[in-house]
C-alpha positions in Angstrom: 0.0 0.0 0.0 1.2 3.3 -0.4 2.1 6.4 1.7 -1.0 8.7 3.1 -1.1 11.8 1.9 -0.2 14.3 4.5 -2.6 16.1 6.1 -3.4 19.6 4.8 -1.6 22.6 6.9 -4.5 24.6 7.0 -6.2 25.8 10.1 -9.9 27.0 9.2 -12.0 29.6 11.3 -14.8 27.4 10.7 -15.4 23.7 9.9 -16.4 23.1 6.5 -20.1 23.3 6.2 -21.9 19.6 5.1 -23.5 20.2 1.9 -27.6 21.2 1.8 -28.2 17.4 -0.3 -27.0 15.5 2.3 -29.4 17.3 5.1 -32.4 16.2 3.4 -34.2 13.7 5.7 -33.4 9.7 5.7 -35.0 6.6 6.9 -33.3 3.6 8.8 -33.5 0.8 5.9 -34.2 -2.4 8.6 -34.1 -5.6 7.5 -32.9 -4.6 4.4 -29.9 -2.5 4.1 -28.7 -1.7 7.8 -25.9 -1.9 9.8 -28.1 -4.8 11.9 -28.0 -7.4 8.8 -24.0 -7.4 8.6 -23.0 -9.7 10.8 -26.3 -12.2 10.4 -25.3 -12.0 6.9 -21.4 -13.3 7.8 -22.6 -15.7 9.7 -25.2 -17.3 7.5 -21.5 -17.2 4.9 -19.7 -19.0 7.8 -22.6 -21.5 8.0 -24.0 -20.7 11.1 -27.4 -22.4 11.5 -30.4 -20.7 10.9 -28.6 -17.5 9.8 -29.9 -15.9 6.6 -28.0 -13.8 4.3 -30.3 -10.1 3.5 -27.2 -8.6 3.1 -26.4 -11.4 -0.1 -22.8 -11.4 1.3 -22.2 -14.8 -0.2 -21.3 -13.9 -3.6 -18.4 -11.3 -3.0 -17.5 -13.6 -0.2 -17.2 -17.0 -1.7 -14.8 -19.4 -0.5 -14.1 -17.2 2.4 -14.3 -19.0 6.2 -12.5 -16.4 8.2 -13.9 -12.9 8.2 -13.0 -9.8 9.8 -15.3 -7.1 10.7 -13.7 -3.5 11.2 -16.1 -0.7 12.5 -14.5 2.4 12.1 -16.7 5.1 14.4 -17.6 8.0 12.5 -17.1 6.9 8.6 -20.5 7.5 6.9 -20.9 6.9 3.7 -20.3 10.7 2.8 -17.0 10.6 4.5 -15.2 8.3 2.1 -14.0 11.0 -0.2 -12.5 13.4 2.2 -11.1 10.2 4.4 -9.9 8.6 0.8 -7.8 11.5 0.1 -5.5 10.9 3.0 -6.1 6.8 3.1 -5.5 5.4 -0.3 -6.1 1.7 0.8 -9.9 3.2 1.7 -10.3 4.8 -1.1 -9.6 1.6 -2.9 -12.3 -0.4 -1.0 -14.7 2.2 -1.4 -14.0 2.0 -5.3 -14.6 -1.5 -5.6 -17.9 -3.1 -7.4 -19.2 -4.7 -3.8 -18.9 -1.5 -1.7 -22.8 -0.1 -0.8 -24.6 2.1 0.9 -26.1 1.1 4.0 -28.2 2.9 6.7 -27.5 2.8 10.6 -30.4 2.8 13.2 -31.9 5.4 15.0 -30.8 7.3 16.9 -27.5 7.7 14.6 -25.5 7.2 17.5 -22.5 5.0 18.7 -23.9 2.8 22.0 -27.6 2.2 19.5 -25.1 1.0 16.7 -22.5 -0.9 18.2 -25.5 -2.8 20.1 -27.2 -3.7 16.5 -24.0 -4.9 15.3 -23.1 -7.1 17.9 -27.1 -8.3 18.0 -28.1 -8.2 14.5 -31.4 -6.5 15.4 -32.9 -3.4 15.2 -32.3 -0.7 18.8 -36.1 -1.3 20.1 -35.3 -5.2 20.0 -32.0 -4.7 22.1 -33.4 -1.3 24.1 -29.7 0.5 24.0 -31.7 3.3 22.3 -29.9 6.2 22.8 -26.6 7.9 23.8 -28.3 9.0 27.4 -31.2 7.2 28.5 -33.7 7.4 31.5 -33.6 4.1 34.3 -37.4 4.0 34.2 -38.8 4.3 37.7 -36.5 6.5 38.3 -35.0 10.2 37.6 -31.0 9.0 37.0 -30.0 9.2 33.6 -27.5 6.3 32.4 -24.8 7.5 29.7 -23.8 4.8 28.2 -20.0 5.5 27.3 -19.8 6.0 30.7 -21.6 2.3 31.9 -20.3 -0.1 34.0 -22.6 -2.7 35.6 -25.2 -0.6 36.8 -27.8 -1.6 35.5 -26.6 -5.3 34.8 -25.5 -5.1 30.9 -27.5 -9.0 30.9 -30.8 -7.2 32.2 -30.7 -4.0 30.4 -29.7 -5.6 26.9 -31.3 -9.0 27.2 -30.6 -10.2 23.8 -27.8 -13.2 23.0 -25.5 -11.6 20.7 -24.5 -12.7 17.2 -20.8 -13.6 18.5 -22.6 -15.8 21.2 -24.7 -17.5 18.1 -21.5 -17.7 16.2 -19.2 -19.5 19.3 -22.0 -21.6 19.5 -21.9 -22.9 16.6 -18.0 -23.5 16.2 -16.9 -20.2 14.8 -13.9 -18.9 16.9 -15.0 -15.1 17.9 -12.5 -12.7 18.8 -13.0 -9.2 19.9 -9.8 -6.6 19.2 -10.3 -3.0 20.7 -9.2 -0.4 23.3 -7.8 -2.1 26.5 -10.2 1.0 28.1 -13.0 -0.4 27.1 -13.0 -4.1 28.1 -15.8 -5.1 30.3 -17.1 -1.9 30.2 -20.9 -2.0 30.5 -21.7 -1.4 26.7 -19.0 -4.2 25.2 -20.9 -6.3 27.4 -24.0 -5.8 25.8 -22.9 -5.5 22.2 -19.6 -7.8 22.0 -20.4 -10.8 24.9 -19.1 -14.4 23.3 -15.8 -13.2 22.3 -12.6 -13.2 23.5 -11.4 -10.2 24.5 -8.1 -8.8 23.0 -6.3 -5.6 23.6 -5.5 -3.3 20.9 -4.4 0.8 21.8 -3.2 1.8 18.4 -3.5 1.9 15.2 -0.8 -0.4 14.8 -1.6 -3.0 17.3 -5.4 -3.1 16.0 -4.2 -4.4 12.2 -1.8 -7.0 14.2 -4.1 -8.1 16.8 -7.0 -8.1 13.8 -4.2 -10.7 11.8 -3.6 -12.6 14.8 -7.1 -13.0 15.4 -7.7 -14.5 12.0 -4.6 -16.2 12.0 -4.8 -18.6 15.2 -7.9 -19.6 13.9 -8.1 -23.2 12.2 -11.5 -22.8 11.3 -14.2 -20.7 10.9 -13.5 -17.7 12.4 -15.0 -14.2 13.0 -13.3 -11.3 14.4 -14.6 -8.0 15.2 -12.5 -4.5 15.8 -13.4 -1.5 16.7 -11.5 2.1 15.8 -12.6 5.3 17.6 -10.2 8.0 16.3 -11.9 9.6 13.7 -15.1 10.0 15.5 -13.0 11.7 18.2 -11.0 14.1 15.6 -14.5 14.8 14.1 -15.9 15.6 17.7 -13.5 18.0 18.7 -12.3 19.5 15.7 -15.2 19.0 13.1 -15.1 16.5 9.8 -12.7 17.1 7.3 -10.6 19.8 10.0 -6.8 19.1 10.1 -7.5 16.8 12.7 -9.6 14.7 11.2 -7.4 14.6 8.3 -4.8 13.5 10.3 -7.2 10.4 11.8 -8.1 9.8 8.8 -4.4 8.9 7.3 -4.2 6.7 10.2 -6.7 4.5 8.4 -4.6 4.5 5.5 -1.9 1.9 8.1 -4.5 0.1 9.7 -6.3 -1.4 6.4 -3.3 -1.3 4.4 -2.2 -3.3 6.6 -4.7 -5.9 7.4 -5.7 -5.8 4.0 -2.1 -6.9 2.8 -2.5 -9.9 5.8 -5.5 -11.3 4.9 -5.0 -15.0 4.0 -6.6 -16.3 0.9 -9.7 -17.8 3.0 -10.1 -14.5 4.7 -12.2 -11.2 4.1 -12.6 -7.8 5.9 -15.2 -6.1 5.6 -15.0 -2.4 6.8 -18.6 -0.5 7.9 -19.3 2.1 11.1 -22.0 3.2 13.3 -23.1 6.8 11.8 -22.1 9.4 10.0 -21.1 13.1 11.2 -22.1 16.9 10.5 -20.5 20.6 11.3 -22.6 22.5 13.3 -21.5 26.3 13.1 -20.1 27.9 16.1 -22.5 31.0 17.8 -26.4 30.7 18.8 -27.8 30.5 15.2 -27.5 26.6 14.9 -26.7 26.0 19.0 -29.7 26.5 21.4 -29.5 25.9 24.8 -32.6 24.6 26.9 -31.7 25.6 29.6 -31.4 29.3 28.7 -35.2 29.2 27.9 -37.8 29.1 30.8 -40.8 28.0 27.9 -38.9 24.7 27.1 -38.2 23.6 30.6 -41.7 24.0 31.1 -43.6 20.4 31.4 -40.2 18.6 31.4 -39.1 16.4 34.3 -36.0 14.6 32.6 -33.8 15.6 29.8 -32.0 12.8 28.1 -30.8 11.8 24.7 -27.7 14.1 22.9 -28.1 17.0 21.0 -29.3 16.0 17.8 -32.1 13.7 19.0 -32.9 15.2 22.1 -35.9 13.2 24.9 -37.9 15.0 26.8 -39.8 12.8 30.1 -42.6 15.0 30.4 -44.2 15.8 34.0 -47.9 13.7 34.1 -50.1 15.2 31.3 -47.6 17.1 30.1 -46.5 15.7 27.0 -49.2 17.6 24.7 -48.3 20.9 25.9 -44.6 20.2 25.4 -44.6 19.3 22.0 -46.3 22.6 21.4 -44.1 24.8 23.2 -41.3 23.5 21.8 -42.5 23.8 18.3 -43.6 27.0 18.5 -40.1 28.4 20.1 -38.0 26.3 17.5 -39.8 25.8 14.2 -38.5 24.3 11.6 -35.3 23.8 13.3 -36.8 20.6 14.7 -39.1 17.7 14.5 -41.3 17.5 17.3 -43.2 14.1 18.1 -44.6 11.8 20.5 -43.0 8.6 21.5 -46.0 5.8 20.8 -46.0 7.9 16.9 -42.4 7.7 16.3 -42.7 3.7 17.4 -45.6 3.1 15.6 -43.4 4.9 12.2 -41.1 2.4 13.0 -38.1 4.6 13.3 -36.7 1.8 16.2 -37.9 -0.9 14.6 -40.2 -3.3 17.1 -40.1 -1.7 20.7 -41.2 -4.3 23.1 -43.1 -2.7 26.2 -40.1 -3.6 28.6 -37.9 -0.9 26.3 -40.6 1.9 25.4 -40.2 3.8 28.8 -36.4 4.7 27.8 -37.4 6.7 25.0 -39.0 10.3 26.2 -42.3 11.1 26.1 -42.0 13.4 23.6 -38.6 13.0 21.1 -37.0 16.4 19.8 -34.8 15.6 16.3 -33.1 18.5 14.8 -33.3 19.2 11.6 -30.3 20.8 8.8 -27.6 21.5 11.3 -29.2 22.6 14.7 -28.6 20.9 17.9 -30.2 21.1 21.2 -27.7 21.3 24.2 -28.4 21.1 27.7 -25.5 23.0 29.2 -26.6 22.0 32.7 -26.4 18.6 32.7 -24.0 18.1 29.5 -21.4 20.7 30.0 -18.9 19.2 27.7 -20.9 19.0 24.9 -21.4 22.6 23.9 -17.5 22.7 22.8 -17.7 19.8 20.4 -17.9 21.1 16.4 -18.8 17.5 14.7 -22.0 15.8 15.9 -24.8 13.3 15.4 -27.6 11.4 16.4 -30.5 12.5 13.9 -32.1 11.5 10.9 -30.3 13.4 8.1 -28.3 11.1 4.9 -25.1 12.4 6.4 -25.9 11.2 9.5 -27.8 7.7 8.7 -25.8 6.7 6.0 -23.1 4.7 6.4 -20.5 2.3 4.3 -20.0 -1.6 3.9 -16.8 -2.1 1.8 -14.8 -5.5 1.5 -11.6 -7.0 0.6 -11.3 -10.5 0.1 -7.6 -12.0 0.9 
């Protein structure tokens, strides 16, 4: 593989702004074409019984027994050509005749993605529907990059997992990501019935990703996970120097695996959302808790700025939807929770999970967000966000390269 190109010197005032196109609204494509049908779709290919294939991964991976699956947090679909300028090995993948489109759940958020992954389900199935999520019967809000066993990762996301299904059946399953997040509450409930290795780098994910794959004598499945360019996007904004420079980093890691595949072996690269600029300044930023009329009603904020819930105060929930569409316009969308499950934007939401999402659900529209600088301090400094139902956000790559 060759050398990245370097990332460009420039330092801009603003972020660069996402194009209008890829604001315009998008639906979660379950079943069909979402992140949730990857790895029941590698698993039907490595004969797993009673997996089916919606993803018709058994063409491009014929002959293929050990497969690697690399989410990259932050890489939507509309990010391969900026993050293809610096990564070459990307842009190659993303140029080949099997790379797609597909869409990621909603919210567009990492713990609701990484949790349909490991599950193969849509986020009401598996209940990890949101970034921050109300403990109903109670007023504590669990965040869930922050989770550790409280509430019991079994309870909370009751679902057997697709590596579970796959050790099950034979497969060898392997895990490869940060060392910090090993038994954390979430890789518990997305990853569970995989061994667990270690990986802090760039460097050491492509070899631990090889090893993986190579120890194996069998069918094998191995999963990493690679946070960097969700972090650079975060902080700095897509596409900012920053970003740039994450993004070359990609350019080693799937070089690198890609060049170690063995001949029976296929990676297939995907991630958990896409990413937006939201402008510095009060135009695109409001805070709710500058504004008396939308506390009004509301006993719990939870959710992340893009797709904010509201847990209204007991016959509430009618008088909040119109306060807040009246202050904000068309800067949101404004709904109830039973009409949002009944659209099907979570997929099936058993009873058990409906509680967790708000009583009324707040998703911002072109490139507002909602911040709550009370309770989410941290959050009002970030430039790149996500979360909400725009193509930039929902869409999101599958790309493979076959050994």
């Amino acid at each position: 593989m060759s050398d990245a190109e370097p990332p460009s010197a420039r330092v801009d005032a603003e972020p660069p702004a996402t194009p209008a196109h890829l604001l315009r609204p998008a639906r979660p494509e379950y079943g069909v074409a979402s992140l949730a049908e990857v790895v029941p779709s590698v698993l039907a290919v490595l004969g797993v019984p009673g997996a089916v294939d919606p993803l018709r991964l058994a063409d491009p991976l014929a002959g293929v027994r050990r497969v690697v699956v690399l989410l990259i947090d932050g890489l939507g679909w509309h990010q391969l050509p900026a993050a293809g300028r610096h990564a070459p090995a990307l842009a190659q993948l993303a140029a080949g005749r099997h790379a797609r489109r597909l869409t990621t759940g909603f919210p567009s958020t990492t713990p609701t993605s990484l949790v349909s992954l490991g599950t193969g389900t849509p986020p009401g199935a598996h209940g990890v529907l949101g970034f921050r999520l109300l403990m109903p019967g109670t007023d504590r809000v669990l965040t869930h990059t922050y989770w550790t066993d409280d509430p019991d990762p079994m309870s909370w996301q009751p679902l057997d997992t697709c590596w579970q299904r796959a050790a099950a059946a034979g497969v060898a399953v392997s895990v490869v990501s940060r060392g910090e997040f090993a038994g954390s509450g979430l890789t518990v409930a997305a990853n569970r019935g995989g061994t667990y290795r270690e990986a802090d780098g760039v460097d050491d994910l492509a070899a631990g990703l090889l090893a993986a794959v190579a120890v194996a004598d069998g069918p094998a499945l191995v999963y990493g996970y690679h946070p960097d360019l969700d972090r650079a996007g975060h902080v700095h904004g897509v596409d900012s120097p920053q970003w740039q420079l994450a993004a070359a980093g990609l350019e080693r890691l799937i070089g690198r695996v890609v060049d170690g595949l063995p001949s029976d072996a296929a990676l297939l690269v995907t991630a958990d959302h896409g990413q937006l600029n939201v402008p510095a300044g009060p135009a695109y930023r409001v805070d709710l808790d500058a504004d008396p009329r939308l506390q009004e009603g509301v006993r719990v904020v939870a959710g992340e700025p893009r797709v904010r819930y509201l847990h209204t105060r007991p016959g509430a929930a009618a008088d909040v939807v119109a306060a807040w569409r009246a202050v904000l316009g068309p800067a949101v969308e404004v709904t109830e929770r039973n009409a949002l499950i009944e659209a099907g934007w979570f997929g099936p939401v058993p009873p058990a999970h409906q509680a967790r999402i708000g009583d009324v659900v707040v998703t911002c529209q072109d490139r507002y967000v909602v911040l709550s600088t009370a309770t989410e301090p941290g959050m009002s400094a970030l430039v790149g966000f996500h979360g909400g139902a725009t193509e930039v956000e929902l869409a999101i790559p599958l790309l493979v390269a076959t050994g």
